[in-house]
C-alpha positions in Angstrom: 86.8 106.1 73.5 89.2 107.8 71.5 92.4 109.7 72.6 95.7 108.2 73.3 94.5 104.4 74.1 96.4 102.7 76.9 97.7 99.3 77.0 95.5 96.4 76.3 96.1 95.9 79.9 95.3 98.9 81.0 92.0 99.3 83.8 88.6 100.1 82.2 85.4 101.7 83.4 82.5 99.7 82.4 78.6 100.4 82.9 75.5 99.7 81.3 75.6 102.5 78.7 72.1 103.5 77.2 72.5 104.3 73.4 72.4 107.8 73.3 70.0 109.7 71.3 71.6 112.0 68.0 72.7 114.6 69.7 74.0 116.9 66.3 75.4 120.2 66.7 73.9 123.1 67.9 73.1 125.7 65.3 74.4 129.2 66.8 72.9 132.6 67.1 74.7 135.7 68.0 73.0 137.2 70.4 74.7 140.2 71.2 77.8 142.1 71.4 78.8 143.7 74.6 81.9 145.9 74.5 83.2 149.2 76.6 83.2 150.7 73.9 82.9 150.7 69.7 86.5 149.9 68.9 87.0 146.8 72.1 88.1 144.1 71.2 85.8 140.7 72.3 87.9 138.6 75.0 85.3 136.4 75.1 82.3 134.3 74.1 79.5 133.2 76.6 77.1 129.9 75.1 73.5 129.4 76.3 72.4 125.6 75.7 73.6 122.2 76.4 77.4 122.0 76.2 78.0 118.7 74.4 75.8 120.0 71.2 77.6 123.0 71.8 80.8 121.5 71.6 80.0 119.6 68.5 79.3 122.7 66.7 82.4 124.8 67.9 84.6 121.8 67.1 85.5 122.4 62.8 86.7 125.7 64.4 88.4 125.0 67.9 89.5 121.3 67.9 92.7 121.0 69.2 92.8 124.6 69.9 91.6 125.4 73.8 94.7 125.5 75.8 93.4 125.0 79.4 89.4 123.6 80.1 88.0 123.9 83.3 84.9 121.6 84.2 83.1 121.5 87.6 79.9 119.3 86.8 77.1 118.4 88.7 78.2 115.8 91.5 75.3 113.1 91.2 74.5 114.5 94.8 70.8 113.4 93.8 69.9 117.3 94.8 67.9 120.0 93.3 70.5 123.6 94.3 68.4 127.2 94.4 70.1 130.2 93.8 69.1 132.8 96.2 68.0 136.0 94.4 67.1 138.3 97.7 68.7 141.6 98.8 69.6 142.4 101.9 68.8 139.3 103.6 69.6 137.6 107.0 72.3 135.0 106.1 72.0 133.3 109.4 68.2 132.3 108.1 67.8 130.4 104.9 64.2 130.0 105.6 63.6 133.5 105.1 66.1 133.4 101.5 64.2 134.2 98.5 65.0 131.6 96.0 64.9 130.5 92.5 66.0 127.2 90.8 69.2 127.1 89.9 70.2 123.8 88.8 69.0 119.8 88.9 71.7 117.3 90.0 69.1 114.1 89.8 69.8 111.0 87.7 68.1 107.8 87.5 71.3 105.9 88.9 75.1 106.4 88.3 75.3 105.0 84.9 72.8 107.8 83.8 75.4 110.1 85.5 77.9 108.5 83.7 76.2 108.4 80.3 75.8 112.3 81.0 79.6 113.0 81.9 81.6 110.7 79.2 80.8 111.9 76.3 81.6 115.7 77.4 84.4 114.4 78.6 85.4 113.2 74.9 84.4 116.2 73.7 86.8 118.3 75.4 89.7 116.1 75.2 89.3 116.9 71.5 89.0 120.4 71.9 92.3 120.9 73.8 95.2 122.0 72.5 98.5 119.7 72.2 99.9 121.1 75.2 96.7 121.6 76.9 95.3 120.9 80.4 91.8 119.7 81.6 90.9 120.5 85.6 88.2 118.2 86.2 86.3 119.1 89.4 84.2 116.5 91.6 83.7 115.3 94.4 84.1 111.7 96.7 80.7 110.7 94.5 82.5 110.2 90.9 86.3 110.9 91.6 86.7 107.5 91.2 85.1 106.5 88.3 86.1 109.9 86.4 89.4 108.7 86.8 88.8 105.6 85.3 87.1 107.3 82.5 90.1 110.1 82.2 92.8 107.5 82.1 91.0 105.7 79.0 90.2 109.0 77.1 93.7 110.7 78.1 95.6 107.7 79.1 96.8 106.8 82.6 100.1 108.5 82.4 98.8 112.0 81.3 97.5 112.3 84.9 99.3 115.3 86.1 98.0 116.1 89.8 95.0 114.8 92.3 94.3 118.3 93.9 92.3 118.3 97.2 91.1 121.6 97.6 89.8 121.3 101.2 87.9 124.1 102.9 85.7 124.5 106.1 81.9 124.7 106.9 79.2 123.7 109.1 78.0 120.3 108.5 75.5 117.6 110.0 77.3 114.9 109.7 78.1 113.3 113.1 78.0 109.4 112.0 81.3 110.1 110.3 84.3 112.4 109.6 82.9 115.8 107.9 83.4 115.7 104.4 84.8 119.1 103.7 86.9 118.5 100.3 86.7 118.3 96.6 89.0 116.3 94.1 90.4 118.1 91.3 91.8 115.4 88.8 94.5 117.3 86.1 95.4 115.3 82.8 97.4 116.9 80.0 96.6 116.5 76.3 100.5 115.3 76.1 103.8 115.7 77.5 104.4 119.3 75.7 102.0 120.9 78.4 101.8 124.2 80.1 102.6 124.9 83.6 104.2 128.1 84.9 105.7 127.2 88.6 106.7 131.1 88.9 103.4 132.2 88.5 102.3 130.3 91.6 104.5 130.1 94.3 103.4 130.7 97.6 105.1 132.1 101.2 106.7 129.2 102.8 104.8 128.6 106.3 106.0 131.0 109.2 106.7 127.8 111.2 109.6 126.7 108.3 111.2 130.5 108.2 111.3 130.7 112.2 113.2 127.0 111.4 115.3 127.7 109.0 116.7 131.1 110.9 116.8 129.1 114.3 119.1 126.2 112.7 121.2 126.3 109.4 120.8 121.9 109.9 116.6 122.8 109.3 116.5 121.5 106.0 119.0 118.1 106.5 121.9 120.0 104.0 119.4 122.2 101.9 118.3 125.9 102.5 115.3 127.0 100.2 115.1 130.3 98.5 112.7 131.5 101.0 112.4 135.0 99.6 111.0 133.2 96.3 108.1 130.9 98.1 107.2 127.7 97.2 105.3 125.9 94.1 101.9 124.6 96.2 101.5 121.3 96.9 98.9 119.0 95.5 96.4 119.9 98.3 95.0 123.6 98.6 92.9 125.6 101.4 90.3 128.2 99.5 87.7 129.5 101.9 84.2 128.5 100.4 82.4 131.3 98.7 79.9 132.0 101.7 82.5 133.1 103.8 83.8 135.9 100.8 81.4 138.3 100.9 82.6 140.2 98.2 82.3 137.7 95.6 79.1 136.0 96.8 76.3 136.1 93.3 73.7 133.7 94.9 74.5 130.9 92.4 74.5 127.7 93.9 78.0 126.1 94.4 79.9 128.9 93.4 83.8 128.3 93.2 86.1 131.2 95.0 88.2 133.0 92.7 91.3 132.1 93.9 90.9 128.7 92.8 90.6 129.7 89.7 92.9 132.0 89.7 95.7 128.8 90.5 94.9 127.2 87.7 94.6 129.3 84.9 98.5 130.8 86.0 99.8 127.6 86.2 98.3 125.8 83.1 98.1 129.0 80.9 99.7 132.0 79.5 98.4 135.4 78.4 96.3 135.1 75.3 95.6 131.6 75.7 92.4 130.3 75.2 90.5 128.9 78.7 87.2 127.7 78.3 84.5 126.0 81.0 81.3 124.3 79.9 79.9 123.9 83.1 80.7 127.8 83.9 77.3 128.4 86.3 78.3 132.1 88.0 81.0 133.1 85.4 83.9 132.6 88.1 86.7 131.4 85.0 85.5 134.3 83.3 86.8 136.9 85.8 89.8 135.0 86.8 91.0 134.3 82.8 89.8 138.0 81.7 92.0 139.3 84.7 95.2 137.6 83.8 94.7 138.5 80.5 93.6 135.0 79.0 90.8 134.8 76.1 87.7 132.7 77.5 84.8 130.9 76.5 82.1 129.7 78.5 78.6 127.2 78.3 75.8 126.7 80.6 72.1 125.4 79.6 70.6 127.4 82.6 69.4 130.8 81.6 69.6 131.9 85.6 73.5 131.0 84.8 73.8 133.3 81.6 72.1 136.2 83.5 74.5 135.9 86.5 77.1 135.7 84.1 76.0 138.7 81.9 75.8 140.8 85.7 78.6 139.5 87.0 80.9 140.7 83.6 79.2 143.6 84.0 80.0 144.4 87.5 83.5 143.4 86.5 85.8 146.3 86.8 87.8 145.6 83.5 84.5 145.8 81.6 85.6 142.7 79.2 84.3 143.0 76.0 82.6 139.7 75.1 79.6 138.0 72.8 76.8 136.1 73.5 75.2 133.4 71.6 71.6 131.3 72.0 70.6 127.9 70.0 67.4 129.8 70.1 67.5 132.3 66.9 65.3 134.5 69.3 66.3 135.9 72.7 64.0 137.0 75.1 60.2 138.1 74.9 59.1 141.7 73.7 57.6 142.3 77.2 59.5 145.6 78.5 57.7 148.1 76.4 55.5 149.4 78.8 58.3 149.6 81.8 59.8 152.1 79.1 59.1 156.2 79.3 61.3 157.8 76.1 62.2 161.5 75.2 63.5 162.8 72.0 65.2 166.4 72.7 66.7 167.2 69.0 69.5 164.6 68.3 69.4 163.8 72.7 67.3 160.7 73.6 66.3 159.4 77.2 65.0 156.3 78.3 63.9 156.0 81.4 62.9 152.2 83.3 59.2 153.2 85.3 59.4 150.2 87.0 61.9 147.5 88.3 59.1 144.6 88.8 58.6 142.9 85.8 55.8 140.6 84.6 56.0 137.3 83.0 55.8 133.9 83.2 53.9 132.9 86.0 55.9 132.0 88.9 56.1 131.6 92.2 58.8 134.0 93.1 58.2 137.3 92.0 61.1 139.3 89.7 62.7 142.2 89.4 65.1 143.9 87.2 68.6 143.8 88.0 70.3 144.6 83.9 69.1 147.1 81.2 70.8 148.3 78.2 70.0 149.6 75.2 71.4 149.3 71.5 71.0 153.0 70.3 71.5 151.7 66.3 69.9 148.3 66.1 70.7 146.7 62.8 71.6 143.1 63.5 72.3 141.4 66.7 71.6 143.4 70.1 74.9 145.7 70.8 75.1 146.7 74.2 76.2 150.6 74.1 74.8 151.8 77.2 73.9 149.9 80.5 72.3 150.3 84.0 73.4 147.4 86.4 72.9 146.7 90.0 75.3 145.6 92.4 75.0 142.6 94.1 74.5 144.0 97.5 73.0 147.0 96.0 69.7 148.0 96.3 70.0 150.7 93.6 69.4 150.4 89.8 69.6 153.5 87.9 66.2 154.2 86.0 67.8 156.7 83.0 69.7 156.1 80.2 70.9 158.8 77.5 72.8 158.9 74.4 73.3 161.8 71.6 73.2 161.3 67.9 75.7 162.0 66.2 73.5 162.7 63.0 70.0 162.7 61.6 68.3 160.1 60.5 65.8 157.0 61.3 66.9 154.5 64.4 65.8 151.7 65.6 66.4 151.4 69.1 66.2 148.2 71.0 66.1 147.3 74.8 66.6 144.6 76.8 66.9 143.7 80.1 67.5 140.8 82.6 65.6 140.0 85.7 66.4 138.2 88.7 64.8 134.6 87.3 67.5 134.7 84.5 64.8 135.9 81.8 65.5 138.0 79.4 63.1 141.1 78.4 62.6 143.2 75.5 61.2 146.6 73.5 62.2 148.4 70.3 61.2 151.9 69.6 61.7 153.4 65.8 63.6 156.9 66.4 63.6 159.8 63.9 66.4 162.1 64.5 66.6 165.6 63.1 
């Protein structure tokens, strides 16, 4: 593997590797261009389709210049997760959940996992940045044998931290200890690395202040700057996103801000790069755009894009980012009758008739939860005005206007998103007087 090789002596991971089929780099399509307004800058870029193709092809223009990745991959947990896509549901019954797939985490055995999680692995050591960082997140399954692979790709003294972030739940487990924690293995591109202890400190615990003002001999000789808090040790509490209402999307093993939040302070600074190609709900995202980081971010599931694209949406700083397929085509022309338009001189209206939309066949039926429309379609789709819904909402506003600012023939496009993570679309030719 390349990187900086350990020792001849050093320990080795080694399976029965399959020879992996040419996987060349992906060809990429922008998409669209979403921005609060005309003159917003992009802060960052979102990638539909498979992360180590993707990779290869952002790598003559980003190797060695991502200064903090994140990567929470599947788990080899031999499960199939569903996102739930309901409103207004019961929590306390899943049965009742409406559901979609959200993501496969089956492999043949673990050296198929294996075969799957190396070579990304490579991949983003290359992409890192001299004094970046890489959070790899897993769980009891491969900790140990992504460390292995880490120390050969990194080397074994670039390890920087084994985070446990440990949380709470209900579990059926009752033939052993509940397994309520995650590893989070840290390795540094090299010794010049990032890590901000200011931005992180913590409160020290109630029980060491009601100590250390009971007794000046609390702390054996040494009194801590308790005013200032603490850098966090190597193990963290987060709740689990089902008990954070607020940032609940429905995606399947979505990660609570806060933990992201950690991370990116400590291992990054403002205008740094953070990217995550296993991104699912977009949770690096919002924690990198709201400390003022630049981000980039891969999944291969289209239900992960579209909870994405809502989710940035939703997002009070309205980030101005770009999106990009493999596909050179995005969505299917199916909106066009959901559409009602008026023209009232240089005034247009478009108004959404109907929130169900029709489409592949399925079992679960869909509805409409993002529209926006491109008012001056010339290239790829620019998102100028947009109707979202909230994700406890049940309201999605049905009208959309713009005014022209002069005469002349438009095309205007359409698109919109639906709760299965597929992506809609019309055009209308406008002439403007």
């Amino acid at each position: 593997m390349p990187g900086n090789r350990p020792s001849p002596r050093a320990v080795r991971l080694v399976w029965n590797r399959r020879e992996a089929p040419a996987s060349p780099p992906a060809v990429l399509h922008l998409a669209s261009d979403t921005r609060p307004t005309s003159r917003s800058a992009a802060t960052g870029d979102v990638y539909l389709g498979d992360n180590l193709a993707v990779m290869r092809a952002l790598m003559p223009a980003l190797e060695g210049r991502i200064d903090l990745i994140y990567a929470d991959p599947p788990f080899n947990t031999g499960r199939a997760f569903a996102a739930r896509i309901g409103r207004g549901e019961d929590s306390r019954k899943p049965s009742d959940w409406k559901k979609a797939p959200g993501y496969g985490d089956r492999w043949e055995d673990p050296a198929a996992y294996l075969d799957m999680l190396a070579p990304r692995l490579e991949a983003m050591h290359r992409l890192l940045s001299p004094t970046g960082s890489l959070y790899l997140h897993v769980d009891w399954r491969a900790s140990a044998h992504a460390r292995v692979i880490l120390d050969e790709i990194f080397g074994p003294d670039r390890l920087l931290n084994e985070i446990i972030w440990a949380y709470h739940g209900p579990s059926p487990i009752v033939s052993a200890f509940k397994r309520k924690h995650d590893t989070i293995l840290v390795y540094t591109k090299s010794r010049r690395y990032r890590f901000d202890a200011e931005a992180v400190r913590v409160p020290y615990d109630s029980a060491t202040v009601r100590a250390f003002a009971s007794s000046p001999r609390a702390g054996f000789g040494k009194t801590p700057n308790l005013a200032r808090g603490k850098v966090p040790e190597d193990w963290w509490y987060f709740p689990v996103v089902a008990r954070l209402h607020n940032e609940r999307t429905g995606y399947p093993t979505q990660k609570p801000l806060g933990l992201m939040q950690r991370m990116i302070l400590a291992s990054s600074r403002k205008g740094d790069l953070v990217a995550d190609f296993f991104c699912g709900s977009g949770t690096t995202a919002v924690a990198a755009a709201r400390a003022g980081r630049h981000w980039l971010l891969c999944d291969h599931s289209p239900l992960a894009i579209a909870t994405v694209y809502r989710r940035l949406a939703l997002e009070p700083s309205r980030p101005g980012f770009r999106l990009w397929t493999t596909r050179s085509r995005h969505g299917s022309a199916t909106l066009g009758p959901h559409l009602r338009w008026r023209t009232r001189g240089r005034s247009v209206e478009v108004e959404l008739q109907s929130e169900k939309i029709r489409g592949a066949r399925t079992k679960v039926g869909a509805e409409i939860n993002l529209w926006e429309v491109d008012w001056d379609s010339d290239g790829p789709f620019r998102s100028r005005s947009r109707s979202v819904r909230g994700w406890r909402s049940d309201a999605l506003p049905g009208l959309l206007r713009h005014t022209f600012t002069r005469p002349g023939q438009f095309q205007v496009a359409v698109r919109a998103w639906d709760s299965l993570g597929r992506v809609h679309t019309a055009r209308r030719r406008l002439t403007i007087r």
